[in-house]
C-alpha positions in Angstrom: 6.5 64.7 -77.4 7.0 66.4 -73.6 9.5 68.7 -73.1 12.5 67.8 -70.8 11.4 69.3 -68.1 8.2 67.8 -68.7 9.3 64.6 -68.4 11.6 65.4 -65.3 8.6 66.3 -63.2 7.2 62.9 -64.0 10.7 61.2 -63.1 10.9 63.1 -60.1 7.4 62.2 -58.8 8.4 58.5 -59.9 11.5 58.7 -57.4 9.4 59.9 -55.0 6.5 57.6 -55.0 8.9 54.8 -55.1 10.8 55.8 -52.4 7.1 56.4 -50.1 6.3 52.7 -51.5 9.7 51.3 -49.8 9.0 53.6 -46.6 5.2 51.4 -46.3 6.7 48.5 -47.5 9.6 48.4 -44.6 6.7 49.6 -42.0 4.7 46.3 -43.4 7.5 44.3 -43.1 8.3 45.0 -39.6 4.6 45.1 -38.2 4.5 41.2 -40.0 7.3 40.6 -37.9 6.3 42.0 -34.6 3.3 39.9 -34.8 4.7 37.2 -35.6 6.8 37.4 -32.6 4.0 38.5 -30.7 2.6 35.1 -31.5 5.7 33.4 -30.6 5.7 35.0 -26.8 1.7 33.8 -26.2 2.6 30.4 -27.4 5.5 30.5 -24.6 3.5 32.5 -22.2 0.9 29.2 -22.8 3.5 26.6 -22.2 4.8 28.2 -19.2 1.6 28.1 -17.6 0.8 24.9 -18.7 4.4 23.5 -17.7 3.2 25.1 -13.8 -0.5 23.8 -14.1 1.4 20.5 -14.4 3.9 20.7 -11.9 1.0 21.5 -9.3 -0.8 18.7 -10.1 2.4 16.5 -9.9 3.1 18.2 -6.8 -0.8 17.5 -5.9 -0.3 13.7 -6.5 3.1 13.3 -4.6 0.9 14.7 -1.3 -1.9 12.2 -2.2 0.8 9.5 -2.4 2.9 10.6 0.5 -0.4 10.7 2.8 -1.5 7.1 1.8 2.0 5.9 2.6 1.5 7.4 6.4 -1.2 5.0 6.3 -0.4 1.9 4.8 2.6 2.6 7.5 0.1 2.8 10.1 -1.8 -0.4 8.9 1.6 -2.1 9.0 1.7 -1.2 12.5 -2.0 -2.2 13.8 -1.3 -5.6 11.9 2.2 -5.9 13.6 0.4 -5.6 16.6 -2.7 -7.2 16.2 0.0 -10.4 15.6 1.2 -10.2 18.7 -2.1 -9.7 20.4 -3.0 -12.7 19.0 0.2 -14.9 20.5 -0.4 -13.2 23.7 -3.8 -14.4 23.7 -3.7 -17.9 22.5 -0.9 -18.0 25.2 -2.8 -16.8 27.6 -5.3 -19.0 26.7 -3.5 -22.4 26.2 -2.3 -21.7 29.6 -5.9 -21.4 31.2 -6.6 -24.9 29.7 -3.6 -26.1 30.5 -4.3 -24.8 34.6 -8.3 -26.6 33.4 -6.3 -29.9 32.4 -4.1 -29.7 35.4 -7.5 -29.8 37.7 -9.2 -32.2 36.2 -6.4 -34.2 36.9 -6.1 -34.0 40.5 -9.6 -34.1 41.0 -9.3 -37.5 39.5 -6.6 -38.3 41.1 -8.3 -37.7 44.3 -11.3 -40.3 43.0 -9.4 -42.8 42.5 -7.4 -42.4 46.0 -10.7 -42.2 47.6 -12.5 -45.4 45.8 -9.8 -47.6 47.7 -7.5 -48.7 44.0 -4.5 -48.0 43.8 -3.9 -45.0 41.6 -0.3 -46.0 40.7 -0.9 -49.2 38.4 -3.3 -50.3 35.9 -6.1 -48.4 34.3 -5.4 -45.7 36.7 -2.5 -44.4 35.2 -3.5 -44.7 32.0 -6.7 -42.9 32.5 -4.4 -39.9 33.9 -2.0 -40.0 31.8 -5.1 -39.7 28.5 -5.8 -36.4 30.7 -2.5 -35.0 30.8 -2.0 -36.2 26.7 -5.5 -34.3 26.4 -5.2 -31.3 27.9 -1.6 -31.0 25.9 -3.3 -31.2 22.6 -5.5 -28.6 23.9 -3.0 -26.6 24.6 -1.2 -27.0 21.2 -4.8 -26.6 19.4 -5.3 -22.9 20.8 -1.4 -21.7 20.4 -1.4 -23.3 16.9 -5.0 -20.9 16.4 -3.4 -18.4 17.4 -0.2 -18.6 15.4 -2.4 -18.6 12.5 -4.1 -15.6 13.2 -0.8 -14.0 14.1 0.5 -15.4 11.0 -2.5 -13.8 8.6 -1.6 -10.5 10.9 1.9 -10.7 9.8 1.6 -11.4 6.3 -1.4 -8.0 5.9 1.5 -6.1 7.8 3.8 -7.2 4.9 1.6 -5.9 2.5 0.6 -2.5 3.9 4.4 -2.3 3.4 4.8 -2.8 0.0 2.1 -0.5 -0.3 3.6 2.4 1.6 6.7 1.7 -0.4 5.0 2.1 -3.8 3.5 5.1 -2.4 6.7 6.4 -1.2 8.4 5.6 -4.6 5.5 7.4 -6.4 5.5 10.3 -5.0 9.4 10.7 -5.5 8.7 10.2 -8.8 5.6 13.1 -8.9 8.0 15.3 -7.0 11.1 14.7 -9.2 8.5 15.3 -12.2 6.9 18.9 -10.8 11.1 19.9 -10.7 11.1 19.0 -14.2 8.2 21.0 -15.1 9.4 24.0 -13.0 12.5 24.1 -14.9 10.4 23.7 -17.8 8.3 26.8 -16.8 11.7 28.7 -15.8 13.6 28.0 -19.7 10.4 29.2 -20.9 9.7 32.9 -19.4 13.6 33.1 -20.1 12.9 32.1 -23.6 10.4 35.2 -23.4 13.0 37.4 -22.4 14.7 36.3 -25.7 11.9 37.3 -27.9 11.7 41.0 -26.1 14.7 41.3 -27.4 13.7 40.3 -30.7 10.4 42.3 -30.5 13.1 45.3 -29.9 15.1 44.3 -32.9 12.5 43.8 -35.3 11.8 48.0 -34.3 15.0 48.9 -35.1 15.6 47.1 -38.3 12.3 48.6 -39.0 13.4 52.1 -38.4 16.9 51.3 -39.8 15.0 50.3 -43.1 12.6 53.1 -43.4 15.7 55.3 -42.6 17.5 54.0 -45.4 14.7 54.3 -48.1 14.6 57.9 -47.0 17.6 58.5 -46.9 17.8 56.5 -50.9 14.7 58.7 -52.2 16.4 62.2 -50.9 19.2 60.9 -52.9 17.8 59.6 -55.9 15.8 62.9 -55.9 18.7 64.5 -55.7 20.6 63.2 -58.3 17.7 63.8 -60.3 17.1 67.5 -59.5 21.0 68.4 -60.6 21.2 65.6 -63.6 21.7 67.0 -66.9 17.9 65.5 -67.7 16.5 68.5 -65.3 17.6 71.3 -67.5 14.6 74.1 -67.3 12.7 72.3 -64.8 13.6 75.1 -61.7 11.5 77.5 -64.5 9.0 75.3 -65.7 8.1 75.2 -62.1 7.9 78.4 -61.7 5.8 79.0 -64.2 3.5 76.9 -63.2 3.0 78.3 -59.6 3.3 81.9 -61.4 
C-alpha cells in the first residue's frame, strides 16, 4: 500500500490535471461560440447585401416604369392631336366640297338661265335643289369620316393613359419597395453591431471562465498542499530531487 505522501503526489497531480482540463475545456467552449457567432454575422452580412441587391433592382424597375410612363404620356399627346388634325381636316375638307357643290350649282343655274326656261318653277328647282341636298351629304360624309378617325385618335389617347398610369402606380410601388429593402439592409448591419458585441462577450466569459478554473485549481491545490492528507510530502519531495 503507498505511503501518504505517496498518494498526495498523485492527488495533487489529479487537482492539477483537472484544473488544466477545465482551463481547455472553457477555451473550447468560447472558440465554439465565437464561431458560431461568426456564422451568425456572414449570414447577416449576406442578407444585407442581398436586402441592397434588391432594392437596386427595385429602384432599377421604378426608372424603367417611370420612363415608359413619359411615353405613353407622350403617345397620349400625338393621339390627342392627331384627333384634332383629323376634325381640322375633314373640316377643311367638307368645306372645299361644299365651295365644289356651291359651283356646280351656279354653273347650272346659269344653263338653265341661258336655255330660255325659267329656272324658278318646275324641274328646274328640283334639279338644284338635288345639287344643294347632294353636296350636303357630301359634306356630312367627309366630317362624319373624320369624326371617326378623330374618334379612334381619342379613344388610343385614352389608352396610352391608363398605361402611363399603371406605369406611374408601378413604379411607386418599386420605389416604396427599394425603401423597404433599405431599411431592411439598415436593421441588419445594426443587427451586426449587436453580435460584435456578443463576439466581445463570448471573450470575456471566456477569460472570466478560464480565470475561475485557475483561480479553483490554485485553490484546490492549495487546500491539498496544507490538508492533514499531505503530511511528509514537502520531504518526500525532497528526497526525490536529492
Amino acid at each position: 500500500m503507498a505511503d501518504p505522501a505517496t498518494m498526495g503526489i498523485v492527488s495533487l497531480g489529479s487537482t492539477i490535471g483537472k484544473g488544466l482540463l477545465d482551463i481547455g475545456k472553457s477555451g473550447t467552449q468560447a472558440q465554439a461560440q465565437k464561431l458560431s457567432i461568426q456564422g451568425q454575422m456572414m449570414k447577416t452580412m449576406a442578407d444585407a447585401f442581398g436586402m441592397e441587391v434588391q432594392a437596386e433592382q427595385y429602384g432599377y424597375e421604378a426608372n424603367k416604369n417611370r420612363y415608359q410612363a413619359a411615353v405613353a404620356d407622350m403617345n397620349k399627346e400625338i393621339s390627342e392631336g392627331n384627333a384634332i388634325y383629323s376634325l381640322n381636316v375633314g373640316e377643311v375638307e367638307a368645306q372645299q366640297v361644299g365651295m365644289k357643290a356651291r359651283a356646280e350649282l351656279g354653273e347650272m343655274t346659269a344653263s338653265q338661265g341661258a336655255s330660255g326656261i325659267n329656272v324658278n318653277v318646275g324641274s328646274s328647282v328640283r334639279v338644284r335643289e338635288s345639287m344643294i341636298e347632294l353636296g350636303d351629304y357630301s359634306q356630312k360624309i367627309v366630317r362624319t369620316s373624320a369624326a371617326k378617325k378623330a374618334y379612334g385618335f381619342n379613344v388610343e389617347a385614352m389608352q396610352y393613359g391608363a398605361q402611363a398610369d399603371i406605369y406611374r402606380y408601378t413604379a411607386t410601388q418599386n420605389e416604396a419597395q427599394a425603401a423597404e429593402s433599405l431599411k431592411g439592409a439598415a436593421f441588419a448591419r445594426q443587427g451586426m453591431g449587436l453580435q460584435q458585441q456578443a463576439m466581445g462577450l463570448a471573450d470575456t466569459a471566456a477569460n472570466i471562465n478560464i480565470m475561475g478554473s485557475l483561480v479553483g485549481t490554485a485553490g484546490s491545490v492549495a487546500d491539498k498542499w496544507t490538508s492533514g492528507s499531505m503530511t511528509g510530502l514537502t520531504s518526500k519531495i525532497s528526497s526525490m530531487f536529492s
